[in-house]
N, C-alpha and C positions, 0 to 999 in steps of 0.2 A: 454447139455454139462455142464451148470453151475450146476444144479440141482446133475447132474450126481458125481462131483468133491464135490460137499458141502456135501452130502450122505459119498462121499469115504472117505472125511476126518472124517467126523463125527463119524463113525465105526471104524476110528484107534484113536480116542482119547478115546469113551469110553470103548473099548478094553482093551487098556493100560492103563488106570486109574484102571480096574477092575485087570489086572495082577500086578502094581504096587502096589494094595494096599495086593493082596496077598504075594508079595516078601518083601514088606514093613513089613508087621504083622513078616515076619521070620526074619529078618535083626533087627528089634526092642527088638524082645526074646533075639536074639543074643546079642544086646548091652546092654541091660540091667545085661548080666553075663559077659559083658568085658570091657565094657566101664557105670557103674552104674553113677559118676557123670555128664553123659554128659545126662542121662536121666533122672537124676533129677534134672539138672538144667531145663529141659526144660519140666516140669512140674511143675516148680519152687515149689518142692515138700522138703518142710527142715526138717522137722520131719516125723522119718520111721511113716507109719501107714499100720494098717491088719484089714482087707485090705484097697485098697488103690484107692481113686478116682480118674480118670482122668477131667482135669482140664480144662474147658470149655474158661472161661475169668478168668480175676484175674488182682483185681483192687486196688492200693495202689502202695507200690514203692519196686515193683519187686527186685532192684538192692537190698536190704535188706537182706541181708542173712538168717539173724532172721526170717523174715517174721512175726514180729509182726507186721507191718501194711498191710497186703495183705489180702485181701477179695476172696476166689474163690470159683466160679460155679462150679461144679463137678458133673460126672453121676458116683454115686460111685459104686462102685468093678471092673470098667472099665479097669481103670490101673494096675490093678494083673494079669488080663486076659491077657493084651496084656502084659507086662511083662512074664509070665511065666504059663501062657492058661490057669490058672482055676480063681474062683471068691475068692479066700481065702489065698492066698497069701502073706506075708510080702514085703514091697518094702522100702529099707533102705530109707532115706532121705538125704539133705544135711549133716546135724548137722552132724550126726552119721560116715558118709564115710568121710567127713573132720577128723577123729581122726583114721580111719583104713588106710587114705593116710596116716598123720603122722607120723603113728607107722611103716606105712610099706614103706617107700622113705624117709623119713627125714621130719625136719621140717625146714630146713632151705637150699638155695643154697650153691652148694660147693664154699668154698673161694678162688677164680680163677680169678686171673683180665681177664683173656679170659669174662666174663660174665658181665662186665661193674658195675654198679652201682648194680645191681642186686650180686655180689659176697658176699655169706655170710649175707645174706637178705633172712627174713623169706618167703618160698612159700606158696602162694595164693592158694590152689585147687580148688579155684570157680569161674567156666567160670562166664562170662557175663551175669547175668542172665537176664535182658530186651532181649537182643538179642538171647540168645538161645528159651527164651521162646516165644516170638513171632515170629521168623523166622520157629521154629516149627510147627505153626499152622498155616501162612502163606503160606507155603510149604503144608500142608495138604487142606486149602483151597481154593486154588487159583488152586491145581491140581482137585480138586471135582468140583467145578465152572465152568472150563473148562470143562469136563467130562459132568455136567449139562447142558452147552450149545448144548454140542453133543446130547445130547437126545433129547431135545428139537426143534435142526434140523431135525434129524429125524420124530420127529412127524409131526412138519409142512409140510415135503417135502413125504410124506407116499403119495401111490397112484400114484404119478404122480404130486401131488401138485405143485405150487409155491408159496410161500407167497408174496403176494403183498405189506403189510407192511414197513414203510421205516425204522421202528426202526429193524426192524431182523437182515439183511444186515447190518446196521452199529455196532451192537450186535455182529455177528461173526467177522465183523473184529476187532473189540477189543478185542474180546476174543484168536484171533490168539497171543498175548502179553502173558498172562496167565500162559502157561506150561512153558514161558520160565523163569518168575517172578517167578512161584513155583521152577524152576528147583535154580534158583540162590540165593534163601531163604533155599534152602536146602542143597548147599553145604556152606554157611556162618553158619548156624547153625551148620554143621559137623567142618569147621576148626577152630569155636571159642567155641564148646561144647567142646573138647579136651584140652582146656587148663589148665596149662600150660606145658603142652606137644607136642611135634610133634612127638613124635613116642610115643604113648601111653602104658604103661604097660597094661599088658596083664594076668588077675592072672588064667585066664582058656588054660593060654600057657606059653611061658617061660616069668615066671614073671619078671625073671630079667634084661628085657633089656624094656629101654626108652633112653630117648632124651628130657632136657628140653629144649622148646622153645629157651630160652636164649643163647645156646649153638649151634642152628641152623642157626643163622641168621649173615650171609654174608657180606664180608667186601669190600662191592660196595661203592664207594664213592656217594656220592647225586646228582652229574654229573651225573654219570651212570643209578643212576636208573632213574633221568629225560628225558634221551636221551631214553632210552627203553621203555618208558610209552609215548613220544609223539610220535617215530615213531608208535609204535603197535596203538594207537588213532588214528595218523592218514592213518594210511594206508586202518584202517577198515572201517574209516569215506568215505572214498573214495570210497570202495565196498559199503557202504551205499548209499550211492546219487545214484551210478551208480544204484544199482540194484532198488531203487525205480522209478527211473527215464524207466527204461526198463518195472517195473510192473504198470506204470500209462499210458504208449504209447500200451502197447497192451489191458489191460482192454479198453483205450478209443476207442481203432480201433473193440472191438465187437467180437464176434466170427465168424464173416463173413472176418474180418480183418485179419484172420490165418487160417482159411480153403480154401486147395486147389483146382484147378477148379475153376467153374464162380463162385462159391459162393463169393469167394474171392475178393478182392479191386485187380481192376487194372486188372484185365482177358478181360475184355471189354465187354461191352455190359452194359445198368443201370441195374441197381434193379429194377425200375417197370418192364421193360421189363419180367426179369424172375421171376419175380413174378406175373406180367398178364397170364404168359402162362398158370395156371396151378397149380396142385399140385409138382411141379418139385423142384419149387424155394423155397429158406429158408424160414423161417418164418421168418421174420423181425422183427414185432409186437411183437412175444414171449420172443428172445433174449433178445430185447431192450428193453423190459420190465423186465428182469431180472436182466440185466448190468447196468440199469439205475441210481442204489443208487452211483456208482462210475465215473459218470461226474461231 
């Protein structure tokens, strides 16, 4: 049974790492013609280059627009590819899309005291670049990682195996963390690549409708948003404990502990007994040698 469930999960992560990175490659084409500076913040790519490397690490101080101090790794003509599918490709850069936002939105907020300190104050058009760029690769790695663990289960549990190892087991459960770190690295890089937009102009659709940030944001008093961030905390913290607390009392009871009939705790009769008889009774030994890394 364990063996059985560690296989099942295994084959829907690295399943869907392999369909995600398909959907991902066309979603990326995509944002590259509609949303360009949230992809090149997050290549932290400031000067167009043809073509155009994608950018492994990069070391210096990213937040720098200029990127005159930033050092990067790069497997070059990677990022034209994945930009626009061939190896030859132009991929604009920061510098350059900062002066077509300019020309094409304005260079300064409207003067609206609706927009606070920000009214009439020149716009910024470059996300975060630390955070888009490493939230980006984050997101790419931590879902590949995960995906690698799956294989990896696979191999070991191939034939009928079990790995008797104690680092495997504590290995998958750490890796159960993973998809959901990539998943949250990946929508932080989507809502701070868009900036300073929430409704992002669109020039491959109607260019003319956006929303700056500034003009989004709600007129909750600081009470409010308190009161809605510790209820939601703690409600969820609550579903936490519980549900951990429910996944530590049946992993510890075994899977003899939830199967029905004699297998089962409490039907009566010991364990040696039905396990003297015969081939009949569980295997004790193999379970609890599989369950064992979680007492």
């Amino acid at each position: 049974m364990w063996r059985s469930s560690l296989r099942l999960g295994a084959w829907v992560g690295v399943v869907s790492f392999a369909v995600l990175a398909i959907s991902g490659d066309a979603q990326a084409k995509l944002m590259f013609e509609q949303q360009p500076m949230k992809m090149a913040a997050a290549e932290a790519l400031c000067h167009t280059e043809r073509p155009a490397g994608f950018s492994i690490m990069a070391l210096g101080d990213i937040a720098d627009a200029d990127c005159d101090s930033v050092q990067t790794f790069t497997v070059p003509a990677l990022l034209s590819f994945l930009a626009h599918g061939d190896l030859d490709s132009e991929v604009k850069g920061i510098e350059d899309l900062v002066g077509e936002y300019q020309e094409r939105y304005g260079t300064h907020y409207p003067d609206d005291a609706a927009l606070g300190e920000l009214a009439g104050a020149p716009v910024d058009y470059v996300p975060n670049l630390p955070v888009t760029y490493w939230g980006f690769r984050i997101m790419i790695g931590f879902g590949a990682l995960s995906a690698g663990i799956g294989v990896l289960a696979l191999w070991l549990t191939r034939r009928g195996r079990i790995p008797e190892s104690r680092w495997f087991p504590r290995m998958t459960l750490a890796g159960i963390v993973l998809p959901f770190l990539a998943n949250s690295a990946g929508w932080i890089f989507t809502e701070i690549g868009r900036q300073p937009f929430v409704v992002v102009p669109n020039p491959t659709g109607v260019d003319g409708v956006w929303m700056y940030t500034a003009r989004a944001v709600s007129n909750l008093t600081t009470g409010e948003v308190w009161t809605s961030l510790i209820a939601l905390t703690t409600v969820y913290a609550v579903l936490g404990v519980v549900e951990v607390f429910l996944l530590t009392r049946y992993v510890r009871g075994g899977v003899e502990g939830v199967l029905p009939g004699p297998a089962g705790r409490g039907q009566g009769g010991g364990r040696d007994d039905e396990t003297d008889g015969g081939g009949d009774g569980p295997d004790t030994g193999g379970s609890g040698d599989a369950l064992a890394f979680a007492y």
